[in-house]
Every structure is written in C-alpha cells, then in structure tokens.
MOPAC internal coordinates of N, CA, C and O (Angstrom, degrees):
PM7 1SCF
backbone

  N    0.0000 0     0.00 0     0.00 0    0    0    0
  C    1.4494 1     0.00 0     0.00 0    1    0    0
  C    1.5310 1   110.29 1     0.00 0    2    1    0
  O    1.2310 1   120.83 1   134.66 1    3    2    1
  N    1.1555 1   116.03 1   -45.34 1    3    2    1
  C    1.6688 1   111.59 1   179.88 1    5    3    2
  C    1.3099 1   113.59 1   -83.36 1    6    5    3
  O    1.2310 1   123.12 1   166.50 1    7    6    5
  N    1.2196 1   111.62 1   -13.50 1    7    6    5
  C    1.8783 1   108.40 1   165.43 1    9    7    6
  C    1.2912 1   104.10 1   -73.65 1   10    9    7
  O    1.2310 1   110.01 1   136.08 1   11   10    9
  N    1.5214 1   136.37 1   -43.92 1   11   10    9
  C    1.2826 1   122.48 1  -170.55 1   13   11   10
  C    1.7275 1   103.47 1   -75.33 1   14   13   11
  O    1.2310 1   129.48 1   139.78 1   15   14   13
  N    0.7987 1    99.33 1   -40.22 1   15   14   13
  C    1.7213 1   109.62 1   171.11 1   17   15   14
  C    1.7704 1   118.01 1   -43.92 1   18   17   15
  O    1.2310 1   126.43 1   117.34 1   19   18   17
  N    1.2537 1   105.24 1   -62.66 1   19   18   17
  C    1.4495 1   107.62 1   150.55 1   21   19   18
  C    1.4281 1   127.69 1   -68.09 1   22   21   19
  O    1.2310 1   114.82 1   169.95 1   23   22   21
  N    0.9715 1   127.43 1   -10.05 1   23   22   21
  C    1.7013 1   135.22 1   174.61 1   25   23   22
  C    1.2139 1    90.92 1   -67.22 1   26   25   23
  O    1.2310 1   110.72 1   126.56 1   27   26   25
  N    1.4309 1   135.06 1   -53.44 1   27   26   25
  C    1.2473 1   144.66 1  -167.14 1   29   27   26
  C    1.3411 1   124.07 1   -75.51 1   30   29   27
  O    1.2310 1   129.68 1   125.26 1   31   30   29
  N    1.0331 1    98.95 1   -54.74 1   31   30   29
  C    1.5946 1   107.43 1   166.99 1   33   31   30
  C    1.3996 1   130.71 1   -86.55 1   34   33   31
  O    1.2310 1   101.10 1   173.68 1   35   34   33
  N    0.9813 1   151.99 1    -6.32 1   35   34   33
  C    1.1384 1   158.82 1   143.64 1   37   35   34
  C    1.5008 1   110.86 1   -54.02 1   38   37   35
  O    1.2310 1   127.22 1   156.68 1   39   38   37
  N    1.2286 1   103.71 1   -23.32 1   39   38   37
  C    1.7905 1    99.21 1   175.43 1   41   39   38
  C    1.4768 1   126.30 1   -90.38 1   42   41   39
  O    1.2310 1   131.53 1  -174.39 1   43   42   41
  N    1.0989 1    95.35 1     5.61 1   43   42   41
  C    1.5400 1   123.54 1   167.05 1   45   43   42
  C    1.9473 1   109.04 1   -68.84 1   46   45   43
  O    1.2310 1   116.11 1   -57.20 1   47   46   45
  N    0.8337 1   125.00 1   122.80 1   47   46   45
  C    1.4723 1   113.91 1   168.45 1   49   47   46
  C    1.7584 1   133.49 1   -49.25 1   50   49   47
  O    1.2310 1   123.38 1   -45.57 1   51   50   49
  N    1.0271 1   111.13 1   134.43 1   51   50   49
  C    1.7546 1   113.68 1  -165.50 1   53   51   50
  C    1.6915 1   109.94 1    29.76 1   54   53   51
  O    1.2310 1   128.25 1  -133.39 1   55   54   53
  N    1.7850 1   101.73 1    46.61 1   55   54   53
  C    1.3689 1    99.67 1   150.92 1   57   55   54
  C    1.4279 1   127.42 1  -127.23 1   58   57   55
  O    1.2310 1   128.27 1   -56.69 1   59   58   57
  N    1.7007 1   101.67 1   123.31 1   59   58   57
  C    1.6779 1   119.50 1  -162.46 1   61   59   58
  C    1.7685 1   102.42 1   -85.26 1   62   61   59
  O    1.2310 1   126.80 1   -31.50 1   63   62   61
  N    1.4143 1   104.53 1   148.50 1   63   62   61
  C    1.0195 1   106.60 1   151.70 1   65   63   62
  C    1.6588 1   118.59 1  -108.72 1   66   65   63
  O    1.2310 1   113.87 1   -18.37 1   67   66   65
  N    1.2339 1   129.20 1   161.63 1   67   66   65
  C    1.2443 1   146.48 1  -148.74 1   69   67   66
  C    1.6104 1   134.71 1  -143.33 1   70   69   67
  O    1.2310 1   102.86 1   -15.73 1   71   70   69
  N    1.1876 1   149.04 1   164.27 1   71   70   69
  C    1.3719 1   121.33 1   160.14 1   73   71   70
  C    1.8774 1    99.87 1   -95.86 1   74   73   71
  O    1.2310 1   120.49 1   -21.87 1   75   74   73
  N    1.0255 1   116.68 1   158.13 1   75   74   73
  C    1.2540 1   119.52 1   168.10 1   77   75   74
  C    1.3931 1   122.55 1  -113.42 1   78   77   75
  O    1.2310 1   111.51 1    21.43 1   79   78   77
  N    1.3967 1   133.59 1  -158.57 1   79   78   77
  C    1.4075 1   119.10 1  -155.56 1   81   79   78
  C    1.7937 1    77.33 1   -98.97 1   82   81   79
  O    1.2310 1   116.68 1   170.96 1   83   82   81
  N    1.0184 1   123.91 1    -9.04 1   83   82   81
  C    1.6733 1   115.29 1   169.87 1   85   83   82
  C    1.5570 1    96.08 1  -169.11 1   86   85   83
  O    1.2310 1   122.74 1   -56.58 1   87   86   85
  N    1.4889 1   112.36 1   123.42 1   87   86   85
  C    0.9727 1   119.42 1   164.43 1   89   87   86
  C    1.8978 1   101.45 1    96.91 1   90   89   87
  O    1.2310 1   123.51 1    16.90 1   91   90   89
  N    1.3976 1   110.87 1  -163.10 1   91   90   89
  C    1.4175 1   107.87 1  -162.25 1   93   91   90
  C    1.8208 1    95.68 1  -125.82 1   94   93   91
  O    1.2310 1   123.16 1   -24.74 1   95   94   93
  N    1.1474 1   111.56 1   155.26 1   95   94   93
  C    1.8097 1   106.39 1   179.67 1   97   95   94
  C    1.5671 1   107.36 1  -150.29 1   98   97   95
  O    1.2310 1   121.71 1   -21.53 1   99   98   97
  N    1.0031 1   114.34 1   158.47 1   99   98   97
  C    1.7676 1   110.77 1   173.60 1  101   99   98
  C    1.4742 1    89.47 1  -147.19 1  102  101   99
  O    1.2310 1   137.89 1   -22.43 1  103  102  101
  N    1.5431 1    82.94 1   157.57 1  103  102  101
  C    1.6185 1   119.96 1  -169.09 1  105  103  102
  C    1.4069 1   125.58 1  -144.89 1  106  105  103
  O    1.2310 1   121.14 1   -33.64 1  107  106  105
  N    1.3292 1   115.43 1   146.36 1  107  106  105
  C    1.7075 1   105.68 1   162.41 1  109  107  106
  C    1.1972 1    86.48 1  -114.75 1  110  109  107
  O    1.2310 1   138.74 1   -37.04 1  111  110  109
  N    1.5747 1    81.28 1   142.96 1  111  110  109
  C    2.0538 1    97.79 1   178.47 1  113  111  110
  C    1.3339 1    94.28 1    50.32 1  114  113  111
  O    1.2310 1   130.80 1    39.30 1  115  114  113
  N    1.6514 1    96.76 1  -140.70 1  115  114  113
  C    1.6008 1    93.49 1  -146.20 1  117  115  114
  C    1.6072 1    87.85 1  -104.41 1  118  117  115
  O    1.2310 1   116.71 1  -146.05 1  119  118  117
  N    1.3129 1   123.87 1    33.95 1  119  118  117
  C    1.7054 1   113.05 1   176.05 1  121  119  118
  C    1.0365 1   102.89 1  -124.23 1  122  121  119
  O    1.2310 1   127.29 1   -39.78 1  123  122  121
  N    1.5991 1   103.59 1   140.22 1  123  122  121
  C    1.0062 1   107.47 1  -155.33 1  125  123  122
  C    2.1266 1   108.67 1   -96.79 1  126  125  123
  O    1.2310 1   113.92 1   -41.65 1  127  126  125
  N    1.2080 1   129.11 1   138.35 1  127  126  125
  C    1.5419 1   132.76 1  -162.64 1  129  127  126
  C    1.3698 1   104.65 1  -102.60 1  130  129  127
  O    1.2310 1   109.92 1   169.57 1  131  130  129
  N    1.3932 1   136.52 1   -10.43 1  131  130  129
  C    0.9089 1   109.40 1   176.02 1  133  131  130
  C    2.1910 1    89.98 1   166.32 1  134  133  131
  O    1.2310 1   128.21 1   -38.99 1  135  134  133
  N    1.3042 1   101.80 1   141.01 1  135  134  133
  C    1.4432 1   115.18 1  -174.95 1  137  135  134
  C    1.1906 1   121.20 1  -134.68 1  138  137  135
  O    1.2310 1   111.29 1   -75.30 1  139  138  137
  N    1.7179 1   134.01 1   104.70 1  139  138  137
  C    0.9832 1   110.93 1   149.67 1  141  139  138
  C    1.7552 1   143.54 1  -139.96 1  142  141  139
  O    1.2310 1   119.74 1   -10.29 1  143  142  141
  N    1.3393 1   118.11 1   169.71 1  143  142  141
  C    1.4189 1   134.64 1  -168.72 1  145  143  142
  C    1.7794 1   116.59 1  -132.14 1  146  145  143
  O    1.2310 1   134.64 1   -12.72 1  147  146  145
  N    1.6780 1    89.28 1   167.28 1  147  146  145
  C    1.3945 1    96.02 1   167.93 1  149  147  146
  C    1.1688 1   114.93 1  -118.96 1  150  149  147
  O    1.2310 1   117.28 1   -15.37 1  151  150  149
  N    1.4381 1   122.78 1   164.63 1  151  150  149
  C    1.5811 1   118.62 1  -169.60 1  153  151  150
  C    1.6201 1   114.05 1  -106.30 1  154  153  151
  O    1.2310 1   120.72 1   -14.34 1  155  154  153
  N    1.1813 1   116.23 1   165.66 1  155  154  153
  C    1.4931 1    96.50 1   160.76 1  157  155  154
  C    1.4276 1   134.81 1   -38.12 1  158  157  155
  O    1.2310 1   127.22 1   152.23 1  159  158  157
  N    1.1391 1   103.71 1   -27.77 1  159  158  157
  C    1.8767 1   118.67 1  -165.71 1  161  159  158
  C    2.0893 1   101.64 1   -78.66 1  162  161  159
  O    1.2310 1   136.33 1   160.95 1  163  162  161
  N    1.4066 1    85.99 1   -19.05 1  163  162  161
  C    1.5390 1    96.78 1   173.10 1  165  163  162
  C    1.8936 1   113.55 1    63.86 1  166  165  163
  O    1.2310 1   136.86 1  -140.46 1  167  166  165
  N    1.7700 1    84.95 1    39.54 1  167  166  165
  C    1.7166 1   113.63 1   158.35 1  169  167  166
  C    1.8523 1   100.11 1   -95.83 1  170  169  167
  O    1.2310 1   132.11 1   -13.84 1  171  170  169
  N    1.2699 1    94.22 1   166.16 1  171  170  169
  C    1.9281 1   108.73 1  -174.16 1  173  171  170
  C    1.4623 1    83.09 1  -118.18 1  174  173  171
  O    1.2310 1   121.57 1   -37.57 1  175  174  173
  N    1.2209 1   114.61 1   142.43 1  175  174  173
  C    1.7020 1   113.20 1   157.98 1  177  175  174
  C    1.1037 1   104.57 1  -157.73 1  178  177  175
  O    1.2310 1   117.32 1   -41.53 1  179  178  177
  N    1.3259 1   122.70 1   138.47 1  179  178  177
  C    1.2417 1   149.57 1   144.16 1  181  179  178
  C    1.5662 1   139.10 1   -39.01 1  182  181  179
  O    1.2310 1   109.71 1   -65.58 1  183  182  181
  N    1.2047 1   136.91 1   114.42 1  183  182  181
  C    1.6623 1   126.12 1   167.03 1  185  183  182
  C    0.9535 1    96.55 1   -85.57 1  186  185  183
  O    1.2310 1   119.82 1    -2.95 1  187  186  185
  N    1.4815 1   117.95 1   177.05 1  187  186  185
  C    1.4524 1   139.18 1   135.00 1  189  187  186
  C    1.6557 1   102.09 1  -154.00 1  190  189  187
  O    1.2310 1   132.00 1     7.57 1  191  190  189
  N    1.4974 1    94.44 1  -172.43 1  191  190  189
  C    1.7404 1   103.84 1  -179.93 1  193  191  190
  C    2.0137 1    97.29 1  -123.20 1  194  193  191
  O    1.2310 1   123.49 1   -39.22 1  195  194  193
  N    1.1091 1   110.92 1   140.78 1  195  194  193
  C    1.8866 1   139.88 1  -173.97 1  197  195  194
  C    1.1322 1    89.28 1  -155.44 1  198  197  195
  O    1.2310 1   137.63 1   -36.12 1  199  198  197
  N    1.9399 1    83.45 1   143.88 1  199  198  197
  C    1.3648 1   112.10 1   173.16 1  201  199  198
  C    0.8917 1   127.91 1   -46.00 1  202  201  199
  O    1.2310 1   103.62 1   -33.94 1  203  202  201
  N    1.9008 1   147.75 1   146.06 1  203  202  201
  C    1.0499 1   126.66 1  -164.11 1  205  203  202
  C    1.9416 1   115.72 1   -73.97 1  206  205  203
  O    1.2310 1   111.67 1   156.80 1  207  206  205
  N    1.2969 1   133.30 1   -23.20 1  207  206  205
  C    1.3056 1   120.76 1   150.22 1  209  207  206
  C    1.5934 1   129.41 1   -47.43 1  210  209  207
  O    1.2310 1   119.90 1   152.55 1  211  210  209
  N    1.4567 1   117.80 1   -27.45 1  211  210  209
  C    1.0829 1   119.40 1  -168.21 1  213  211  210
  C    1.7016 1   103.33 1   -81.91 1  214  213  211
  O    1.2310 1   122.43 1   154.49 1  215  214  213
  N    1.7654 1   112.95 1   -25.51 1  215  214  213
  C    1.1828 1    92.40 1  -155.33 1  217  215  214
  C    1.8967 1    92.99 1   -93.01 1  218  217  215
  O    1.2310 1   120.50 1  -163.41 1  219  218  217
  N    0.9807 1   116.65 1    16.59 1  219  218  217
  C    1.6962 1   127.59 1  -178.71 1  221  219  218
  C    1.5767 1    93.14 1   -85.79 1  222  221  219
  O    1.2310 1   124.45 1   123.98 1  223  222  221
  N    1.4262 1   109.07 1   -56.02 1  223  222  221
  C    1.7571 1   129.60 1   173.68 1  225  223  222
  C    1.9539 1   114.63 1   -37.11 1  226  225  223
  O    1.2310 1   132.69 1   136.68 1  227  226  225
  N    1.8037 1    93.09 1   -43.32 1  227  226  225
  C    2.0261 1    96.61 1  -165.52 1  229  227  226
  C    1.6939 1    77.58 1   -75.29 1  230  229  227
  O    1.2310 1   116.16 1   118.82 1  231  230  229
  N    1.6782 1   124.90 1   -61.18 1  231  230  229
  C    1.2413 1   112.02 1  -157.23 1  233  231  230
  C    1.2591 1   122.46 1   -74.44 1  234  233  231
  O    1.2310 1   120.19 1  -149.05 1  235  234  233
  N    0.9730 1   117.24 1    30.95 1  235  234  233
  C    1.5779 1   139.26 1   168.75 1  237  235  234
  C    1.3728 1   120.84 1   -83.64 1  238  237  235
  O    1.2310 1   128.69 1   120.46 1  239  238  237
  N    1.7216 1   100.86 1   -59.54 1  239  238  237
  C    0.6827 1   100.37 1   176.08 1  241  239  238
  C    1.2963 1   141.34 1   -86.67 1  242  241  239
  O    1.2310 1   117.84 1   169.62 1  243  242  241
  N    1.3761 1   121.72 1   -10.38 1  243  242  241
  C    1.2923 1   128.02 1   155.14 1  245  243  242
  C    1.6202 1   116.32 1   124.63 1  246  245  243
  O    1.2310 1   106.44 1    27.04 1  247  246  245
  N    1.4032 1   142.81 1  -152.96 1  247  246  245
  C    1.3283 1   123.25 1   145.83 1  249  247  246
  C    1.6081 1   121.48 1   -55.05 1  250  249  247
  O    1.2310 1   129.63 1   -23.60 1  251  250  249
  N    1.5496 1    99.05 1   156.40 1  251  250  249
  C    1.2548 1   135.14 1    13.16 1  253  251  250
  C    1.4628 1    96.34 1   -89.54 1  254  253  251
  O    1.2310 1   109.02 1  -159.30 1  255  254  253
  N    1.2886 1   138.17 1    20.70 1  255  254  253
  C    1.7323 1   115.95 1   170.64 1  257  255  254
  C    1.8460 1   106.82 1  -127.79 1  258  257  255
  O    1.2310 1   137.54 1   -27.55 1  259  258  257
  N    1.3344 1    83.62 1   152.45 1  259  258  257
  C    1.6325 1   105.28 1  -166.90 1  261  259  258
  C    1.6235 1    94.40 1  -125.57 1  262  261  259
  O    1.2310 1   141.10 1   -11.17 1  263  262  261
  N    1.6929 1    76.65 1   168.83 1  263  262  261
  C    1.8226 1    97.52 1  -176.73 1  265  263  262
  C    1.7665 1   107.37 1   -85.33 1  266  265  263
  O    1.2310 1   109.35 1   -72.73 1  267  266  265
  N    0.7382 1   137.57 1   107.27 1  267  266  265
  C    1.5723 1   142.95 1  -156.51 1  269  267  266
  C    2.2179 1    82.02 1   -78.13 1  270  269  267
  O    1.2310 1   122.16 1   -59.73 1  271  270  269
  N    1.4786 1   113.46 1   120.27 1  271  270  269
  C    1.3156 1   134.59 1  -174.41 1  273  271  270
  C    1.7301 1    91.61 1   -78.12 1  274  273  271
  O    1.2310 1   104.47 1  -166.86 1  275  274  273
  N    1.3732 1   146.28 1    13.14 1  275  274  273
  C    1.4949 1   144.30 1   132.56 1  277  275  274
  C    1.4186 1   133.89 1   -96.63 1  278  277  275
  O    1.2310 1   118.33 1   -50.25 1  279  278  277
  N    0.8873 1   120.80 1   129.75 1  279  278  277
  C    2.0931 1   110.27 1   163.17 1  281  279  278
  C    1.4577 1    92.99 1    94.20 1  282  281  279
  O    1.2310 1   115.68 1   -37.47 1  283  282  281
  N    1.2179 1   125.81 1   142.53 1  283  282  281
  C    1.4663 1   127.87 1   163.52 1  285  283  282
  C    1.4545 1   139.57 1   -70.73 1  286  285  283
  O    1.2310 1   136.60 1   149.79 1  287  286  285
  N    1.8208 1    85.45 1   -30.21 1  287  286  285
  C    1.9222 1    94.37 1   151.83 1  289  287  286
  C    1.5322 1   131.42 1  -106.89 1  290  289  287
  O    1.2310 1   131.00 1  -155.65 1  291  290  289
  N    1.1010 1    96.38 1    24.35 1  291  290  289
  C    1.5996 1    93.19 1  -179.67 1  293  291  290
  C    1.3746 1    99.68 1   -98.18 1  294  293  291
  O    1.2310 1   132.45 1   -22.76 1  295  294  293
  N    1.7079 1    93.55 1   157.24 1  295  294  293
  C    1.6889 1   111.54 1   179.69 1  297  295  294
  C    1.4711 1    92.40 1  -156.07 1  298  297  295
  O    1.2310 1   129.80 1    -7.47 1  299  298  297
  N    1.3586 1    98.71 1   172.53 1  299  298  297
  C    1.5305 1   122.14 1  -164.14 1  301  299  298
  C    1.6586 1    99.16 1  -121.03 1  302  301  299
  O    1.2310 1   140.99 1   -27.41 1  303  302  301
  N    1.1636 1    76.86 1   152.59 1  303  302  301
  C    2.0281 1    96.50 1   151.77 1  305  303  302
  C    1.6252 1   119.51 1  -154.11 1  306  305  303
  O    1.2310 1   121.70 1   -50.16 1  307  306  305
  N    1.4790 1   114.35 1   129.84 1  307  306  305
  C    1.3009 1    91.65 1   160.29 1  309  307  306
  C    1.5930 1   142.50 1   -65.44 1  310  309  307
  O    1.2310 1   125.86 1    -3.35 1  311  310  309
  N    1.4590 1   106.34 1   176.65 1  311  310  309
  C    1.6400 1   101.02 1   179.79 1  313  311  310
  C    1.3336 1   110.46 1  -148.36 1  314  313  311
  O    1.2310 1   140.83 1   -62.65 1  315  314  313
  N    1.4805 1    77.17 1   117.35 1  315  314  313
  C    1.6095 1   107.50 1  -163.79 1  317  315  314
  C    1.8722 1   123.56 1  -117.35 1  318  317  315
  O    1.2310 1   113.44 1     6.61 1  319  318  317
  N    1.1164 1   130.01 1  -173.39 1  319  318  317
  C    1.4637 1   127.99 1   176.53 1  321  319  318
  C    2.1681 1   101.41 1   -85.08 1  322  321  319
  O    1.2310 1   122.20 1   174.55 1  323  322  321
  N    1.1648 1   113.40 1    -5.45 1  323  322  321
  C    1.3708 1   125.37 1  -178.85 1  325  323  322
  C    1.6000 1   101.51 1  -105.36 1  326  325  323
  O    1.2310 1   120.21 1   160.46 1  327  326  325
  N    1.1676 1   117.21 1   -19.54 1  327  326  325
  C    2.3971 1   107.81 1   178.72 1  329  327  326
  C    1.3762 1   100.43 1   -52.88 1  330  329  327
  O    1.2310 1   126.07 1   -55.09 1  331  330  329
  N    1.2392 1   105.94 1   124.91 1  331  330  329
  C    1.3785 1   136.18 1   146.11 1  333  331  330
  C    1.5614 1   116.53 1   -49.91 1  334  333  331
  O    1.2310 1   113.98 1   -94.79 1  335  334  333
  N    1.6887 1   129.00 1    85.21 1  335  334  333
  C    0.8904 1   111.82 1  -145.27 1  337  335  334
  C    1.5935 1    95.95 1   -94.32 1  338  337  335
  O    1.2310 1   118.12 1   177.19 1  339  338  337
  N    1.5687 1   121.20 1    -2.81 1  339  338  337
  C    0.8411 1   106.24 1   168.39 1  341  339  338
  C    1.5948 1   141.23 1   -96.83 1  342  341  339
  O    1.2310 1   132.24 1   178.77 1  343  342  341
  N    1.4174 1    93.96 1    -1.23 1  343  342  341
  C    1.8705 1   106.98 1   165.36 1  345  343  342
  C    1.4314 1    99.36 1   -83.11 1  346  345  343
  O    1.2310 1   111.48 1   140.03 1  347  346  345
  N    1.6089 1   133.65 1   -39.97 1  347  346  345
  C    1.6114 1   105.29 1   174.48 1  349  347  346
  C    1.2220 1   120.73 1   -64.00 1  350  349  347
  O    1.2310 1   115.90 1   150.05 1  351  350  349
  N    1.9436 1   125.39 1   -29.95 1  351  350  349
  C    1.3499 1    99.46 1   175.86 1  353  351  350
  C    1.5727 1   116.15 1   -59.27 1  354  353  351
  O    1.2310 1   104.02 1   160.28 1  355  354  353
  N    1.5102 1   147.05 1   -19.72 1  355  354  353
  C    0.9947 1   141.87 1  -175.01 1  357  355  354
  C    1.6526 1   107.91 1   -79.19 1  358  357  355
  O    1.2310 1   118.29 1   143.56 1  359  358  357
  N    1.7153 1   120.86 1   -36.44 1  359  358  357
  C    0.7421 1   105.61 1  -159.36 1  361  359  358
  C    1.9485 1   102.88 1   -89.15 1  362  361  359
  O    1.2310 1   128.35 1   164.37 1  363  362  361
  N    1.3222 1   101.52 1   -15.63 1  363  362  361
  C    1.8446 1   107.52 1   167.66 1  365  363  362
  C    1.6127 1    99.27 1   -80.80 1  366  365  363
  O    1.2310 1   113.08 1   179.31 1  367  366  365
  N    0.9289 1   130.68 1    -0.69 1  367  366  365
  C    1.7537 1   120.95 1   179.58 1  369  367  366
  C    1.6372 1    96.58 1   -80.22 1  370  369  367
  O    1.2310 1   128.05 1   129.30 1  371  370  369
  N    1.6947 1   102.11 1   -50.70 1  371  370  369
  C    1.9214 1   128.87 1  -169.21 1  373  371  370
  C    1.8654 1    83.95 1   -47.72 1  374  373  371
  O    1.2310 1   122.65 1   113.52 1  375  374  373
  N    0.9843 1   112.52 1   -66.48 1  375  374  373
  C    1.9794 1   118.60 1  -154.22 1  377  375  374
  C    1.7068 1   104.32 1   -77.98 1  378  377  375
  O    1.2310 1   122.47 1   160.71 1  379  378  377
  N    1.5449 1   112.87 1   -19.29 1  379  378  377
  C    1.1061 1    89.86 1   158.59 1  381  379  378
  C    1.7112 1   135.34 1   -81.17 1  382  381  379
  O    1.2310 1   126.56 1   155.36 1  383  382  381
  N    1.5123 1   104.99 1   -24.64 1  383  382  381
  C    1.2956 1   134.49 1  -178.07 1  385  383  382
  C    1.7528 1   101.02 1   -74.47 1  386  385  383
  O    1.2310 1   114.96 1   158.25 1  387  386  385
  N    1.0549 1   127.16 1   -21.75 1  387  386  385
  C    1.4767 1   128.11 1   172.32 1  389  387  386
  C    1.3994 1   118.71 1   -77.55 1  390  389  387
  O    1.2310 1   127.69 1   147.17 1  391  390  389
  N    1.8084 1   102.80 1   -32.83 1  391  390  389
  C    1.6263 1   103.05 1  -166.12 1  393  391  390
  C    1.7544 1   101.17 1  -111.23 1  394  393  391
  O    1.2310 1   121.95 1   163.99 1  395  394  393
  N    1.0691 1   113.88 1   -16.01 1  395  394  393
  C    1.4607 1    99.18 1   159.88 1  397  395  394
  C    0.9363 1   149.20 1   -68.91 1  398  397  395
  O    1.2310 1   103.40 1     9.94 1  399  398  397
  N    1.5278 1   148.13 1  -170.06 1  399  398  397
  C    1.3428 1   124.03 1  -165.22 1  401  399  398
  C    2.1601 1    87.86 1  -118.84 1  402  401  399
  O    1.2310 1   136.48 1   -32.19 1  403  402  401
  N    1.2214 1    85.70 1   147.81 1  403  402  401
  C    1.6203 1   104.87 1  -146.81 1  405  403  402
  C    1.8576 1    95.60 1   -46.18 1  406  405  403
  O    1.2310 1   116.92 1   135.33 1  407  406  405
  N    1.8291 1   123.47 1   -44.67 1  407  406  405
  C    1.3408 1   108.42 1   164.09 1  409  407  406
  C    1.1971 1   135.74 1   -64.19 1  410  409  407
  O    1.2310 1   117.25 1  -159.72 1  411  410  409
  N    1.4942 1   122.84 1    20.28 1  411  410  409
  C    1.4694 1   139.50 1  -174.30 1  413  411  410
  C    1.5571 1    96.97 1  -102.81 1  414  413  411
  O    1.2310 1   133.20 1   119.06 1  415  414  413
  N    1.7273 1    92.09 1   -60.94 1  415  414  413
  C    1.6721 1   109.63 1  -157.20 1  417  415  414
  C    1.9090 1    99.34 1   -58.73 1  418  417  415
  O    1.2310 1   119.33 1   128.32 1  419  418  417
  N    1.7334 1   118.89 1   -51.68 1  419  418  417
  C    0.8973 1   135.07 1   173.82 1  421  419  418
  C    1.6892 1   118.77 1   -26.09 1  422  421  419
  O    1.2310 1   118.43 1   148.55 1  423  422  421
  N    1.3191 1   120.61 1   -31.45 1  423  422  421
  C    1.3967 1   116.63 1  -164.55 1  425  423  422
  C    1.5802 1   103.65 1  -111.42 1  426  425  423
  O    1.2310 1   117.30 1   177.63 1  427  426  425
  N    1.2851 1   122.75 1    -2.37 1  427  426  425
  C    1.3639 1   134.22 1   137.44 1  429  427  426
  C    1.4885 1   136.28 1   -39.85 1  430  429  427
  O    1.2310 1   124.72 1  -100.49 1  431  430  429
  N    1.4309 1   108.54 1    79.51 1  431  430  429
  C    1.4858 1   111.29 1   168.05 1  433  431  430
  C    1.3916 1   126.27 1   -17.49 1  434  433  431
  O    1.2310 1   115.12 1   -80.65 1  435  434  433
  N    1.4524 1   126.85 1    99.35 1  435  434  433
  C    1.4497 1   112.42 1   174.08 1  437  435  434
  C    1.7640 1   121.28 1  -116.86 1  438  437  435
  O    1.2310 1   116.42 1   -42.81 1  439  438  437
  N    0.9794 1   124.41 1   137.19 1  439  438  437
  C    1.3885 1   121.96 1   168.40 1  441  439  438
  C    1.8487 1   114.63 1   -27.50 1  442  441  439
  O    1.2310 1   112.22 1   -66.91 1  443  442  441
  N    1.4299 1   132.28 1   113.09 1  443  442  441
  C    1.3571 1   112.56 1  -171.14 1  445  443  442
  C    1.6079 1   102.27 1   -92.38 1  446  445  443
  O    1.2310 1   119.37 1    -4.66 1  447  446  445
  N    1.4428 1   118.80 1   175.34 1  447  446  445
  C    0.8575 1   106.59 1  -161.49 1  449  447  446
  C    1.7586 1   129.23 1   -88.96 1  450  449  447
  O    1.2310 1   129.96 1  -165.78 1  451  450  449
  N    1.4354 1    98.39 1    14.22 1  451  450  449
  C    1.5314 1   128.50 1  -176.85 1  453  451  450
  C    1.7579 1    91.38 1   -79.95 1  454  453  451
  O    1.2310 1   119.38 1   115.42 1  455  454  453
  N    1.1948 1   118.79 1   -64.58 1  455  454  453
  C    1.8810 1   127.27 1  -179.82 1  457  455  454
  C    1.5116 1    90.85 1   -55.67 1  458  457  455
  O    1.2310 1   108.29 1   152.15 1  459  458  457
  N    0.9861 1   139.49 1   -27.85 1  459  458  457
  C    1.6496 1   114.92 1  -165.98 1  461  459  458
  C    1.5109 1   105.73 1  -113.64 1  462  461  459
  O    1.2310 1   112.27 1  -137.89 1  463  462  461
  N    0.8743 1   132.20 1    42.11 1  463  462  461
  C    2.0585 1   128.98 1  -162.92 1  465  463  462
  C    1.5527 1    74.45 1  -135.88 1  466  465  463
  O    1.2310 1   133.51 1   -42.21 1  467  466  465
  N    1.0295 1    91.49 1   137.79 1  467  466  465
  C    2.0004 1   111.44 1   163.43 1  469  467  466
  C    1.5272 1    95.88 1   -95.66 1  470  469  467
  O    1.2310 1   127.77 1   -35.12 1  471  470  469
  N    1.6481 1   102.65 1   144.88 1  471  470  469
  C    1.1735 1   123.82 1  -153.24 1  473  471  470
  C    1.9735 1    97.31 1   -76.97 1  474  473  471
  O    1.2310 1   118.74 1   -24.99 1  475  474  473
  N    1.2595 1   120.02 1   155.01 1  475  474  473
  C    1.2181 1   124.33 1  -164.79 1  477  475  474
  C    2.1714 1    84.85 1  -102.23 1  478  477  475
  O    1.2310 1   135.03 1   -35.82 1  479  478  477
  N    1.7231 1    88.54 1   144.18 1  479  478  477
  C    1.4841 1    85.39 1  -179.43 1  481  479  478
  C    1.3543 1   103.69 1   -99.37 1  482  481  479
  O    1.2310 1   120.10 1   180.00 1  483  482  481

C-alpha cells in the first residue's frame, strides 16, 4: 500500500516521502500532501488536504472518509480491499496541487474542466 502510495506521489514534483511520527507522509516543502497509518483498530487510513467546502462534502458523507480532528482541510479515508484507487489518485493530485507552491502545482496534469462537466441534454 505505501509503495503504490508513493508510486503516486512521488511523481508529483519536489514531493518527498518520509517516515512520520507513525506511519509514512510526503510533502513539498514543509506541507505536508498526504499521510498515511494504521490505528490500533488495525484500519489503514489516509490524510490528505481539500478545499475547505469539499472537506464539509467527505464528512458528509460518511465512511470510508472522515473529518481528519487536525488542519482545517484535511480529511481522511480509509484503506481498504474496496478504495477506489482511482478517485484517490485525483483526490492526492487535488492536496498536492493545494499545498504546493503554485510553479510546482502548475506543471501538474489536471483533468480540465471541459473532461469533467456532464454532458448537457
């Protein structure tokens, strides 16, 4: 799980991975893009950082994502044999593109907003 995790993130520009005070995290500079661990309960979960509407939006909706109890945009998800591994790469692309510095975030491939609009009938 944290190799694909770093497979992913590390391809991000000047983003390191690290050990953390539990578990593994990467960052540009000193912010941090995304963290993760397991708990006692012997769940895996994930941080990241979303916009601050969005992260009202994850804790809305309930599992597998939670309101991460630090930072005002961070939120969680668990990680499970059911993650959608392809909405977290978008949603670790979103938190890296938030915490970098805008000529970092800039050279980051993003979905524009023509590919993401549902078609008008």
């Amino acid at each position: 799980m944290v190799s694909r995790l770093g497979a992913l993130l590390t391809r991000f520009p000047d983003c390191l991975e690290e050990d953390a005070w539990t578990g593994v995290r990467w960052r540009v500079g000193d912010a941090m893009v995304a963290h993760v661990f397991g708990g006692e309960d012997q769940l895996f979960r994930i941080v990241f950082r979303a916009e601050p509407g969005e992260v009202l939006a994850f804790e809305r909706l309930g599992p597998p994502y939670f309101r991460a109890s630090w930072g005002e945009n961070t939120v969680g998800l668990l990680l499970d044999d059911a993650t959608d591994w392809e909405e977290l790469a978008e949603l670790l692309t979103d938190s890296y593109c938030l915490m970098a510095p805008p000529r970092l975030a800039e050279q980051v491939p993003r979905p524009s907003l023509h590919e993401t609009a549902e078609p008008q009938a």
